[in-house]
C-alpha positions as CSV (number, residue, x, y, z in Angstrom):
1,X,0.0,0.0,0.0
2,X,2.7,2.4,1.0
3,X,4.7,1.7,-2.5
4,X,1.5,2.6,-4.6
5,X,1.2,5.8,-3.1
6,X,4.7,7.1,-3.4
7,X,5.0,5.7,-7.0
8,X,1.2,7.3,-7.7
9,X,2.6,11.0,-6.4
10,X,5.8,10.3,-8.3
11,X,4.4,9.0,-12.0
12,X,2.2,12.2,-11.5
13,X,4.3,14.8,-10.6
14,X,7.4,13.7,-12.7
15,X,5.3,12.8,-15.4
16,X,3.2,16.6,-15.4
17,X,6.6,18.2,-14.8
18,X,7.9,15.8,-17.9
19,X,4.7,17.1,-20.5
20,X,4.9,20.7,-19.0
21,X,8.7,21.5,-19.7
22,X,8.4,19.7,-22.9
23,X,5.3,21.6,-24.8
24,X,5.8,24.4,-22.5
25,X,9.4,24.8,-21.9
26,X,8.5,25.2,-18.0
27,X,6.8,23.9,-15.3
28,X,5.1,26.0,-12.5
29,X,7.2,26.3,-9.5
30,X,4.0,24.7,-7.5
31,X,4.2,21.3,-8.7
32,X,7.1,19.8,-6.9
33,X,6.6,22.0,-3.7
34,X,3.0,19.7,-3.8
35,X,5.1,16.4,-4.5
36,X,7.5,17.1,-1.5
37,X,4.7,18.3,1.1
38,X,2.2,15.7,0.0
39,X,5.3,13.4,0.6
40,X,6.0,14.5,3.8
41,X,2.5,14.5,4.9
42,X,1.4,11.0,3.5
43,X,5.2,9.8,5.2
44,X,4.1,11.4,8.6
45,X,0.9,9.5,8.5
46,X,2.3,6.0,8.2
47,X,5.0,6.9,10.6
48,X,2.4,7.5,13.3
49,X,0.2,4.3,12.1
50,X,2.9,2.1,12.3
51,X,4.8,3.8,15.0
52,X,8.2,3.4,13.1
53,X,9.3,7.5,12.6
54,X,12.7,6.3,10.6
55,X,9.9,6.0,7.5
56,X,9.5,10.2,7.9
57,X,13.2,10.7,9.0
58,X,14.9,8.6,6.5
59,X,12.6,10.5,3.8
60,X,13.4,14.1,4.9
61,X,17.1,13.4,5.4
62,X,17.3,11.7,1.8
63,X,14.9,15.0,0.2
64,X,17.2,17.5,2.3
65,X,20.4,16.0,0.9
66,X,19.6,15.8,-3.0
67,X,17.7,19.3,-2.8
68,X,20.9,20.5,-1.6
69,X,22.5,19.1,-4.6
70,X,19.9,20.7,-6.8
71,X,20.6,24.0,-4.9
72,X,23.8,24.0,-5.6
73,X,24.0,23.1,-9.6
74,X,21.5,25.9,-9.4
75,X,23.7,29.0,-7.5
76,X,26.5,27.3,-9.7
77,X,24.1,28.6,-12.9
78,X,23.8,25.3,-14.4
79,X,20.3,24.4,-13.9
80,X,17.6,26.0,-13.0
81,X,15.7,26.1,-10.0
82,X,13.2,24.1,-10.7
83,X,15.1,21.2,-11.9
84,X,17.1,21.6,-8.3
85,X,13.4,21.2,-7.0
86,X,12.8,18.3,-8.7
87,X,15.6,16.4,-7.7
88,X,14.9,17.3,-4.0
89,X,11.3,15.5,-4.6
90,X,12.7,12.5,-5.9
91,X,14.9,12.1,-2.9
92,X,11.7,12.9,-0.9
93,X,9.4,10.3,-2.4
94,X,12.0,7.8,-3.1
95,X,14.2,7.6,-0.4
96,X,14.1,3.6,-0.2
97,X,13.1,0.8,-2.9
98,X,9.0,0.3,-3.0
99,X,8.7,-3.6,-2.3
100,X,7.2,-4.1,-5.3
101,X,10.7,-3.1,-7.1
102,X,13.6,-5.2,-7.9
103,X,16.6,-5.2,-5.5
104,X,19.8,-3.2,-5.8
105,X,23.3,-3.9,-4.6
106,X,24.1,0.2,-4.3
107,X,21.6,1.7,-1.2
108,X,18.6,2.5,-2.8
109,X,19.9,6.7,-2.7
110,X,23.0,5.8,-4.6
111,X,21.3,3.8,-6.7
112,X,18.7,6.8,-8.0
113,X,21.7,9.1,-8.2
114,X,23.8,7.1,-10.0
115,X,21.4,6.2,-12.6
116,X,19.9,9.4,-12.4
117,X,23.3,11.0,-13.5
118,X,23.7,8.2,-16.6
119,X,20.0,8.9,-18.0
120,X,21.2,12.4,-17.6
121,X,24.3,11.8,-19.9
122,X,22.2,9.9,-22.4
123,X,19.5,12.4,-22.6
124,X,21.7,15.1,-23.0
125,X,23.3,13.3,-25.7
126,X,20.4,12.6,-27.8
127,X,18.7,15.9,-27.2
128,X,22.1,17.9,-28.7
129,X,22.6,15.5,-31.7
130,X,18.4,15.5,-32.1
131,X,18.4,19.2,-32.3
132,X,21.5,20.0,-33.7
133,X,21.5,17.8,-36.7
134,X,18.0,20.0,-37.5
135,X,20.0,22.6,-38.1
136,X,22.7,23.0,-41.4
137,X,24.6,26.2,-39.9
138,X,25.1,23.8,-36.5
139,X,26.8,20.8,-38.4
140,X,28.8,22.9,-40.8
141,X,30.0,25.4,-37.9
142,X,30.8,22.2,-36.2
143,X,32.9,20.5,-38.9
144,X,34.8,23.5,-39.2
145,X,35.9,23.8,-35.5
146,X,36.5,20.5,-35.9
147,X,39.4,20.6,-39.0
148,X,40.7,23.9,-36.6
149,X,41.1,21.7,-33.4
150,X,42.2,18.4,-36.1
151,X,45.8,18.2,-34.4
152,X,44.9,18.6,-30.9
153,X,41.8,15.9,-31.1
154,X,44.3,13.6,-33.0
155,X,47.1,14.4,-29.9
156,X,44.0,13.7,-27.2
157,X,42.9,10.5,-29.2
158,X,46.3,8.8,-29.8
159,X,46.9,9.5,-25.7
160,X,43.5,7.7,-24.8
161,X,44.5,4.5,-27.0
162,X,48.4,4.6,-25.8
163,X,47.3,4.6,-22.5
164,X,44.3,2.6,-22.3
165,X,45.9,-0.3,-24.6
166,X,48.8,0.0,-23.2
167,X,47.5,-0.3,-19.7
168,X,45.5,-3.2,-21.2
169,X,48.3,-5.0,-22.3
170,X,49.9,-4.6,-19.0
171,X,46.2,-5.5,-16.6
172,X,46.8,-9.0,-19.5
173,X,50.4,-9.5,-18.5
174,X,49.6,-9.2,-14.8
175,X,46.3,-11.9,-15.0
176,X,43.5,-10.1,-14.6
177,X,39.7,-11.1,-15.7
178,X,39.5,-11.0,-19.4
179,X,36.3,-9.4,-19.1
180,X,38.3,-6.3,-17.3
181,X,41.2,-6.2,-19.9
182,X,38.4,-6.2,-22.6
183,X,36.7,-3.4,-21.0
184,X,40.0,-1.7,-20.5
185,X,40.9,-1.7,-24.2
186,X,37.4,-0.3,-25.2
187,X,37.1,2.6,-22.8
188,X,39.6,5.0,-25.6
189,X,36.7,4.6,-28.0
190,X,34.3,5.9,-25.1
191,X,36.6,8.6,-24.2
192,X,36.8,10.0,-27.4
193,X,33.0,9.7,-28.5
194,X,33.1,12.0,-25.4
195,X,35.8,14.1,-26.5
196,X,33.8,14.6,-29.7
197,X,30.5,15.0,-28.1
198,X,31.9,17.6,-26.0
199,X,33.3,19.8,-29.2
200,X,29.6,19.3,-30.8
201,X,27.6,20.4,-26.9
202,X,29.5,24.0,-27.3
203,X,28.8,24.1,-30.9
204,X,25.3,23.5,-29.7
205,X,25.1,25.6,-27.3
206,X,26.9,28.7,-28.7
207,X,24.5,28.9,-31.5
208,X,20.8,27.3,-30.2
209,X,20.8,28.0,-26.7
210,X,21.1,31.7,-26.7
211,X,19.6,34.4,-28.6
212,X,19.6,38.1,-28.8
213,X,16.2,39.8,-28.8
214,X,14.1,43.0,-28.5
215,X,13.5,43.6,-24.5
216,X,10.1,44.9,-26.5
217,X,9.9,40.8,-26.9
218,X,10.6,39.4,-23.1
219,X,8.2,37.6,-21.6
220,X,7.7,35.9,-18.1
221,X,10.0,33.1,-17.8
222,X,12.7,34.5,-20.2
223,X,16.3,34.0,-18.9
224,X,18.7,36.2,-19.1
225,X,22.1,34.9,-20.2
226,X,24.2,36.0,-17.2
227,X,22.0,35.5,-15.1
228,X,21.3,32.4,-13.0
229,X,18.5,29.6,-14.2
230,X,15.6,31.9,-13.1
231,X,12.7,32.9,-15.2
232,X,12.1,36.7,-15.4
233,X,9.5,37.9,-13.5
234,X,6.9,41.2,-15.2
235,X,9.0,43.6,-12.7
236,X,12.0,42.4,-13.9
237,X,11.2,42.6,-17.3
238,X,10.0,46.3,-16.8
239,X,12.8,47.7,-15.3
240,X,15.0,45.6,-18.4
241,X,13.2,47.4,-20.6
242,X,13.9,50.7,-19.1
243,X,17.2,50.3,-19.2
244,X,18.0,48.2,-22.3
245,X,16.7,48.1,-26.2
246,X,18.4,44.2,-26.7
247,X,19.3,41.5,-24.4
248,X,20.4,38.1,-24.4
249,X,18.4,35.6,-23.3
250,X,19.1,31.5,-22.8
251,X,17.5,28.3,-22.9
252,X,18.3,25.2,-21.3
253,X,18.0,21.7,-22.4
254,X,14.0,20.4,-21.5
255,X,15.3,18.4,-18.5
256,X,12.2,17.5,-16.7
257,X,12.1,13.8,-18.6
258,X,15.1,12.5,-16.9
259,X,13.5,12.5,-13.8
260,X,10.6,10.2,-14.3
261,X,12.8,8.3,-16.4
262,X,15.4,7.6,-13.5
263,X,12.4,7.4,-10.8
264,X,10.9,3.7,-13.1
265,X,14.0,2.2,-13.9
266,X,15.4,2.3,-10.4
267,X,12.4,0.9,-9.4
268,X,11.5,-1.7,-12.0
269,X,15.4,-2.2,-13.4
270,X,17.8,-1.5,-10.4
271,X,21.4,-0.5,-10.7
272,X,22.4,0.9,-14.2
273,X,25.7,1.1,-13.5
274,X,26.0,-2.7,-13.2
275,X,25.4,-2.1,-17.1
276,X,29.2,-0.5,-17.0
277,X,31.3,-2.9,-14.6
């Protein structure tokens, strides 16, 4: 009973939060201050029914700890605050496996943020390449930094597979699991997927995530570019357009997804990472 409830308030809220930032490019700041009082209400009730108070402490310790994470990634202007919101709600409602999930080997927390920080990576990955390969001045902006930078991704690459093979060959030599001297000897292909990646995510960036516009053309929500992950608010926008006749502005990545994502397949799958040892 107490696993349905958690996993109804989560599929809800992650899942309105998901279809809101997607069509909307936002979700109201309401819906996961709901998630993490109903939460802690629902939490308080079955601590008192079954006289076992670790089932309230455990969840605000949990919320407190990843809604400091959020917090942080959000004063550090990388995400915005509601994303930092949303994390603290998942450590809120999922603070321990539902019994009706698989097990884990990690503690249920580690598990969600470790797998919460790989369907990050994926998503971000396929979100870039998805809306950067829409767009001709992206890819040919991007080939071009590419031939610049040719001598310096070729020195980077040849270090990854000198090193990696090379501690390969030696991990072989020494006896070790051939499933580890296999995995060894693959990683330089990883690392320089990621190396690319990383040359395309700025290319990306640079030229779809921000925009220069009329402040005649702000509107709630708007971001400005120096500013932290914080939609503008009509007073703010007023007193921009006093001063200003342009501004930058910036948009993020539609994050929101990840979240339900991680909350089912930590319950239903378990440890990603398992996927990578």
């Amino acid at each position: 009973m107490l696993g349905f409830v958690f996993l109804a308030i989560g599929i809800v809220g992650f899942g309105l939060a998901a279809y809101w930032d997607l069509r909307y490019t936002e979700f109201p700041d309401w819906l996961p201050y709901s998630m993490i009082i109903l939460t802690i209400a629902a939490k308080a009730v079955f601590s008192y029914a079954a006289d076992d108070w670790l089932i309230l402490g455990t969840s605000v310790f949990y919320g407190c700890m990843f809604l400091g994470l959020g917090l942080l990634l959000y004063f550090a202007r990388q995400w915005g605050d509601g994303d930092a919101w949303l994390l603290g709600a998942l450590g809120f409602v999922l603070p321990d496996q539902l019994e009706f999930g698989v097990s884990t080997n990690l503690p249920f927390p580690m598990t969600l943020l470790f797998n919460f920080l790989l369907v990050s990576l994926v998503y971000l990955i396929a979100y870039s390449l998805v809306l950067g390969l829409r767009n001709r001045t992206v890819n040919k902006r991007y080939a071009e930094h590419l031939y610049k930078e040719r001598y310096k991704l070729m020195g980077m690459t040849a270090f990854f597979f000198a090193f990696c093979w090379g501690f390969a060959f030696f991990m072989h030599y020494m006896g070790f699991n051939a499933m580890n001297v296999m995995q060894m000897a693959m990683l330089p292909f990883l690392l320089t997927f990621v190396l690319l990646f990383s040359y395309y995510a700025k290319i990306v960036e640079k030229n779809l995530f921000k925009r220069k516009i009329k402040t005649s053309e702000l509107k709630e929500g708007d971001v400005i570019l120096d500013g932290r992950w914080r939609g503008l608010t009509k007073k703010e926008i007023t007193e921009i357009r006093r001063k200003n006749k342009y501004t930058w502005i910036k948009e993020g990545v539609r994050f929101a997804p990840v979240f339900i994502i991680t909350m089912l397949i930590s319950i239903f799958y378990g440890d990603l990472i398992l996927i990578l040892v």
